[in-house]
C-alpha positions in Angstrom: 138.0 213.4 -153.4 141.3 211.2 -154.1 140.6 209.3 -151.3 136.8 208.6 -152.3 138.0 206.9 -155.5 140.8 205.0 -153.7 138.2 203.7 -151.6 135.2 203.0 -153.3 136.4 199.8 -155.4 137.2 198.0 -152.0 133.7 199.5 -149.8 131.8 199.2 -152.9 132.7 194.8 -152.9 131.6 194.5 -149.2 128.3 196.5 -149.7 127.4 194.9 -152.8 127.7 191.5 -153.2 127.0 189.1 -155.7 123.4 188.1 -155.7 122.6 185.0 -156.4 120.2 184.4 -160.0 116.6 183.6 -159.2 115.4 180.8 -160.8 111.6 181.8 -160.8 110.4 185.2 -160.7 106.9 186.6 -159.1 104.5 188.8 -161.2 107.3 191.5 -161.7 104.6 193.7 -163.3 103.6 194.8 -159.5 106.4 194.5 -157.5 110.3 195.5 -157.5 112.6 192.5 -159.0 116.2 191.9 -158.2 117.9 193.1 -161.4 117.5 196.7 -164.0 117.5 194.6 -166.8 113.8 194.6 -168.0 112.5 192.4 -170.7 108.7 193.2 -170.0 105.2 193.2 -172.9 101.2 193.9 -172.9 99.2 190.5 -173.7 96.4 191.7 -175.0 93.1 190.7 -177.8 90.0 191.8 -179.0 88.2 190.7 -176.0 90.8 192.9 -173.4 93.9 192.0 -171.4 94.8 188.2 -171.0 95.7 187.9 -167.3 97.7 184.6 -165.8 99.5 183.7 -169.1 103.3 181.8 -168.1 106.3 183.7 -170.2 109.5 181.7 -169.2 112.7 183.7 -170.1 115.7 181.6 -170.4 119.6 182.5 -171.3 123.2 183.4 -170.4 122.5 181.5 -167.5 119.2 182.5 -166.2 116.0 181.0 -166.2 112.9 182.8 -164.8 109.7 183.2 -165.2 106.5 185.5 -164.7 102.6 185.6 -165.8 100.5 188.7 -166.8 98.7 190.2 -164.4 95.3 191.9 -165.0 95.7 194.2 -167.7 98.3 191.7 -169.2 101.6 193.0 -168.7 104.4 191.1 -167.4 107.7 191.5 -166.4 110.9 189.4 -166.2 114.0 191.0 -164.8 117.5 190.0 -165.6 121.7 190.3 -164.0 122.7 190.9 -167.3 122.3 192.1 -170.7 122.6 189.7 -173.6 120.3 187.2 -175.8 117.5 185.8 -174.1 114.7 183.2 -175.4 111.0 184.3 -174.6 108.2 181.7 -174.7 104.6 182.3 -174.0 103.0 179.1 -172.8 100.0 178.8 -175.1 98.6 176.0 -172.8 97.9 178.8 -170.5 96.3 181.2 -172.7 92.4 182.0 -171.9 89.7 180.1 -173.9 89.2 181.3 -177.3 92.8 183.1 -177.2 95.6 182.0 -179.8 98.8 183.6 -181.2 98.4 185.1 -184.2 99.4 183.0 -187.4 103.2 183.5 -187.9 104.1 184.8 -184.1 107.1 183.5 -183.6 107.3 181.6 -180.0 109.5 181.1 -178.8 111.4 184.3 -179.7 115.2 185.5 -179.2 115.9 189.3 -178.0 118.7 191.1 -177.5 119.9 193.9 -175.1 121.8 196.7 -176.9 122.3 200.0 -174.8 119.1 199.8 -173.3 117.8 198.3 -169.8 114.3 197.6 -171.2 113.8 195.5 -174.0 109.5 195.6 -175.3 108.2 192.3 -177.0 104.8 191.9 -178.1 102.8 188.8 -178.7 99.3 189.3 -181.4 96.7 187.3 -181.2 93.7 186.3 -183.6 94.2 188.5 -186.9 96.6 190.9 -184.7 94.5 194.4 -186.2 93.1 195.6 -182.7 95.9 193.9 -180.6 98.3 195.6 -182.9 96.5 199.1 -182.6 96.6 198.5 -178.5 99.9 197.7 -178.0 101.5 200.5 -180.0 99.8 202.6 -177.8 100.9 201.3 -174.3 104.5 200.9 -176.4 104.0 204.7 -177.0 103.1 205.7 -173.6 105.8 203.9 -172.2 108.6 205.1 -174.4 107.4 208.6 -174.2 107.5 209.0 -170.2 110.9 207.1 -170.5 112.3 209.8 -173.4 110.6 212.3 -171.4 112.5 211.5 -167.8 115.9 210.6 -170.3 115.4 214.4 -171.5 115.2 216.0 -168.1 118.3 213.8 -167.1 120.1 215.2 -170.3 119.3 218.6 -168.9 120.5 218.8 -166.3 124.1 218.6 -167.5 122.9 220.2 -170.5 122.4 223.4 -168.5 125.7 223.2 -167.2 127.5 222.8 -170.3 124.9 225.6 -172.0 125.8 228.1 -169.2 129.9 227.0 -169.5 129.3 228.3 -173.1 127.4 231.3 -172.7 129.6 233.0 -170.8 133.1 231.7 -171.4 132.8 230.5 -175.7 134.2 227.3 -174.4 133.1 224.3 -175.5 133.6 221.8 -172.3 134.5 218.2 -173.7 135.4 217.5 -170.6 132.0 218.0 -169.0 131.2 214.1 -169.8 133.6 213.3 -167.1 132.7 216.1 -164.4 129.0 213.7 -164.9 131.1 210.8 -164.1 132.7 212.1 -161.1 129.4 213.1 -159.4 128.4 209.0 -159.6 131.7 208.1 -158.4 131.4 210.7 -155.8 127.8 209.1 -154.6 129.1 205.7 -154.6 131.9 206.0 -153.3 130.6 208.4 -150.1 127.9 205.5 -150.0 130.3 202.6 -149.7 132.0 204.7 -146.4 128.7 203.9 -145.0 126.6 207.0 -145.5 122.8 207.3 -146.2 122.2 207.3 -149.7 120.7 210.8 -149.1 123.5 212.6 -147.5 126.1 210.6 -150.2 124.1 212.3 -152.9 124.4 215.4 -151.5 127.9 215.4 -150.8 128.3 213.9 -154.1 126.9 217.4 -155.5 128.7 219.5 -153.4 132.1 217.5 -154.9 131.2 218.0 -157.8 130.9 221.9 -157.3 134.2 221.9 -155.7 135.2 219.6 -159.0 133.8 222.9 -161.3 135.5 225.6 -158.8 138.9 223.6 -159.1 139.0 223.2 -162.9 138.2 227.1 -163.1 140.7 228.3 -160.7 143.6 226.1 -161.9 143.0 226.0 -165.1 140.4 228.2 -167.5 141.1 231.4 -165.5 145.0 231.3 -166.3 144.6 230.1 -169.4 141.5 233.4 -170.4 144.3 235.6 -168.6 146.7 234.6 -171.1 144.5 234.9 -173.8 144.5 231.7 -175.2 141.8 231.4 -177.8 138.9 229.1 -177.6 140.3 226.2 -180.2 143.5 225.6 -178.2 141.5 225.7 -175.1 138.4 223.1 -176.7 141.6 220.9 -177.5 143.2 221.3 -173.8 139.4 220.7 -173.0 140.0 217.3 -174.8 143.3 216.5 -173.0 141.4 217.0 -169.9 138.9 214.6 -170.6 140.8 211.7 -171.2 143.3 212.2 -167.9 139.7 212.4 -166.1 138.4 209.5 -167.0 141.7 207.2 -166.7 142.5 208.5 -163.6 138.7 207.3 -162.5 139.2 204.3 -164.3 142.4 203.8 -162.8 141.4 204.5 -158.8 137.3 203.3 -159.5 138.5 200.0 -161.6 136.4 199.3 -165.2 133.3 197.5 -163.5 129.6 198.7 -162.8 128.6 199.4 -159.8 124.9 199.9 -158.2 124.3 202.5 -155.9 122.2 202.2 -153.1 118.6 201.2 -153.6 119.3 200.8 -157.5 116.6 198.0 -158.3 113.4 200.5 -157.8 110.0 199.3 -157.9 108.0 199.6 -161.0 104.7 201.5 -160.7 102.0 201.2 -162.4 99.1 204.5 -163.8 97.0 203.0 -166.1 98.8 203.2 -169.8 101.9 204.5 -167.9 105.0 201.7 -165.8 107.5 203.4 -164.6 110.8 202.8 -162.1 110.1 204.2 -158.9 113.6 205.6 -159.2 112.9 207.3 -162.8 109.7 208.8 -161.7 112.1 210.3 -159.1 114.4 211.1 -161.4 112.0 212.9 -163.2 110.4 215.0 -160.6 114.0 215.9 -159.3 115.2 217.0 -163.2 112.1 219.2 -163.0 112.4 221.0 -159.7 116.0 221.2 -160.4 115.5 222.9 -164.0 112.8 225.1 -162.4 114.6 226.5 -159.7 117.3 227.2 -162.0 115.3 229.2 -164.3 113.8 231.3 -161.4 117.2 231.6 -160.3 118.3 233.3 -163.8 115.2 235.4 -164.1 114.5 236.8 -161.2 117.3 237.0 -158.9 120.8 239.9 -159.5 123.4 237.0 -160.0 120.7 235.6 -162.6 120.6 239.0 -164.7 124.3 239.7 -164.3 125.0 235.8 -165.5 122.5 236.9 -168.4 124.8 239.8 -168.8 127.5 238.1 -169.0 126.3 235.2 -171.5 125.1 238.3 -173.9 128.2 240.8 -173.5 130.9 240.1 -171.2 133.0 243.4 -172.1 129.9 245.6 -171.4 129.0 243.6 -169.0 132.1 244.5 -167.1 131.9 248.0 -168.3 128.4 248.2 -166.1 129.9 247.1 -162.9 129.7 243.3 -163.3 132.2 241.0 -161.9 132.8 239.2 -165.0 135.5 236.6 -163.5 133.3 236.1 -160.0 130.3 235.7 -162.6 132.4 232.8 -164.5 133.3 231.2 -161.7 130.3 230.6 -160.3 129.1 229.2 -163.6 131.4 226.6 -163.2 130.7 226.1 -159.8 126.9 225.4 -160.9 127.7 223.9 -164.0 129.7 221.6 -161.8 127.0 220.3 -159.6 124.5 220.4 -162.2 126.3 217.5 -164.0 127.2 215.5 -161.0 123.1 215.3 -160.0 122.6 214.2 -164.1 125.1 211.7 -163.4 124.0 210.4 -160.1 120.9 210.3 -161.9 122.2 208.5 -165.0 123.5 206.0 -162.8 120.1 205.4 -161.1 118.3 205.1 -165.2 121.1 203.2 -166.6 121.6 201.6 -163.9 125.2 201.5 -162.5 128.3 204.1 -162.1 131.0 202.8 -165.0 134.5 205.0 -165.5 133.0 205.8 -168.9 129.5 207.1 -168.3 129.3 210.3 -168.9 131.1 209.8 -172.7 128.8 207.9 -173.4 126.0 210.4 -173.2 128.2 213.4 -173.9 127.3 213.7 -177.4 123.7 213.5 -176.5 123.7 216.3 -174.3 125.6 218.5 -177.0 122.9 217.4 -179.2 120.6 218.9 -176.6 122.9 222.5 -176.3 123.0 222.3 -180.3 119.3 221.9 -180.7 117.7 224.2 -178.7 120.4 226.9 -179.2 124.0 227.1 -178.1 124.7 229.3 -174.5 121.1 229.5 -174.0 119.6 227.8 -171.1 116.2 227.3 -171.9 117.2 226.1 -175.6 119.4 223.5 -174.0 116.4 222.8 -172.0 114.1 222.2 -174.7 116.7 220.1 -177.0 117.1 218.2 -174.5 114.1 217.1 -173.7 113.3 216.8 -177.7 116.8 214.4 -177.9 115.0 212.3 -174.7 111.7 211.6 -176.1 113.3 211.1 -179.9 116.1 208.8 -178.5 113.2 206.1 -176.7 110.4 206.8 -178.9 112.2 206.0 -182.2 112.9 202.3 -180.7 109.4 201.6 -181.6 110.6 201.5 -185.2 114.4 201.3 -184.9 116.9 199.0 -183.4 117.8 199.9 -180.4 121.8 200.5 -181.3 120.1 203.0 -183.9 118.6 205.0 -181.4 121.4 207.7 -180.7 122.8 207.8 -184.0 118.9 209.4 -184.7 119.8 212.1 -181.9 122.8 212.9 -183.6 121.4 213.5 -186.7 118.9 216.2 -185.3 122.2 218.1 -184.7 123.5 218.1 -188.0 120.1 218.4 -189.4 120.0 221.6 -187.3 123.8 222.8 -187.9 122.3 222.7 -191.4 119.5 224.7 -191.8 119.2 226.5 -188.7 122.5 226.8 -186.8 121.7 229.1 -183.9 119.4 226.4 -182.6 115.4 226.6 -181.4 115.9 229.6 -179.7 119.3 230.6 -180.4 119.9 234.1 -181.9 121.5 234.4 -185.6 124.0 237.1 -183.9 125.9 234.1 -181.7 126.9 232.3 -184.5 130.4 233.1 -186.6 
């Protein structure tokens, strides 16, 4: 695993090299651009979509441009995030069609944590254009927060099961979501299928969960260290983690293979090949995880566990084999969320997975704290909050709404969703 960040700064610069800025851009609506960065919007009036309409996008060094298609969306993808200028060309607005009085045009926006940035142009008296395009804003947001929430899951899961049966909580697990991107990028750039570096990234990312248990949570539970010097040593681990990536990986983004998906279209709904992907994978995932808890012996014993590890043991259970394969789980649970991070964001950065970290504890708080399905559904409630409340906030806003679900909760109903009163204190 050493070697894999030692080497993937070095493959990684062959394999991906700097492509060049294109000047002028095709109808991005329907077909796969060159960059992530999205500044796309619906043109729409009273009398339906306006199709063919020129919006030129123009800043920190890029100048492209793109017209609507039929149901009036466009898209204009861009290398990097920062201030751009959109104009709509009126001269090439259908007869009878005009910006609404006081549209600004052209207009400045700005990237801030996001890859998609919405802008919307009225026209006429902007009541039923207004009306329209919140909807298709709505629809939009919601499948994003929705995929964003299965993504947040899936580490989620992880951390939620850590929890349940251990009483740690993991700030480390931000960087074991971190290693599983640098894993798949860096088994990519030794020239593997994207597939089989994915895979390999999650089986590294196992071994990652098996390590940390074996050399360090089972001594220190052995010894009896209590779970405040052990969330602190939790801490200390998190910080060497992600300077030694940073150190071996280097501080720049990097794409994984096949990172610039193509956006699909279903009526209301555009979405990322690669998020709708990263959706349906979040799903099976989840639900094969839940069947695996239900249904099968190490599932109920892991409930055991989770509930009451000293009876637990008293029954027959292996409470330490039980632990470790928590980890082991949790462990490749959070390298796929990162793999998949890296394909939403896009890229794989040394600093990733703190950057959602807090999220995903807002999920575990939410839905209820060591129980799987809780961190499921807080999770997917953080998602959809997190996008849909940049219809009416600023973007750098968006997370610091998530995080206030979580104190909301740890007020007035700190056991979570579907947490139980008796877990708390």
């Amino acid at each position: 695993m050493a070697a894999l960040f030692m080497s993937a700064p070095a493959a990684g610069a062959s394999a991906h090299a700097a492509a060049p800025v294109m000047n002028m851009q095709t109808p991005a609506s329907v077909q796969a651009g060159e960059f992530q960065n999205r500044i796309s919007g619906v043109l729409r009036n009273a009398e339906g979509p306006l199709a063919d309409v020129r919006i030129t996008v123009t800043g920190e060094g890029f100048e492209g441009e793109t017209t609507s298609d039929e149901n009036g969306r466009w898209v204009v993808e861009v290398e990097e995030q920062g201030a751009y200028e959109v104009e709509l060309d009126e001269s090439t607005l259908p007869e009878g069609a005009a910006l609404a009085e006081g549209q600004e045009n052209p207009r400045t926006v700005t990237f801030a944590g996001t890859t998609n940035i919405t802008t919307l142009f009225l026209f006429g008296e902007g009541i039923v254009e207004s009306s329209s395009n919140f909807l298709d804003t709505l629809v939009d947001r919601a499948v994003a927060g929705l995929s964003f929430g299965l993504l947040l899951a899936l580490s989620a899961v992880g951390l939620s099961l850590i929890f349940g049966t251990t009483g740690l909580t993991n700030f480390a697990h931000g960087e074991m979501v971190t290693a599983g991107a640098v894993f798949a990028f860096g088994f990519a750039a030794l020239g593997l299928p994207a597939i089989v570096a994915i895979i390999l990234a999650v089986i590294g990312g196992a071994a990652l969960g098996y390590v940390q248990d074996a050399g360090l949570w089972k001594p220190l539970r052995k010894r009896g260290s209590g779970l405040i010097p052990m969330m602190i040593v939790s801490i200390g681990l998190a910080l060497a983690l992600r300077y030694i990536i940073q150190f071996n990986f280097g501080g720049a983004t990097q794409q994984l293979p096949g990172a610039q998906g193509q956006m699909l279209n279903f009526g209301l709904v555009s979405i990322t090949r690669n998020n709708l992907t990263s959706l349906i994978t979040s799903l099976i995932v989840i639900l094969v995880i839940a069947f695996l808890l239900l249904r099968t012996r190490v599932g109920k014993a892991t409930r055991a566990v989770a509930d009451n590890p000293a009876l637990a043991a008293a029954s027959g259970i292996d409470v330490d084999r039980v632990i470790r394969l928590v980890w082991v789980v949790g462990g490749a649970l959070a390298a796929l969320g990162g793999i998949l991070w890296a394909y939403y964001r896009p890229g794989v950065s040394f600093n990733m997975g703190q950057q959602i970290l807090l999220l995903i504890f807002a999920g575990v708080v939410l839905g209820g704290l060591g129980t799987v399905f809780g961190a499921l559904l807080g999770s997917v409630l953080v998602g959809l909050f997190v996008e849909v409340s940049t219809i009416w906030l600023e973007a750098d806003l968006k997370y610091v709404g998530a995080l206030l679900i979580m104190i909301v909760v740890l007020l007035f109903r700190p056991e979570g969703i579907l947490g139980r009163r008796e877990r708390v204190g």
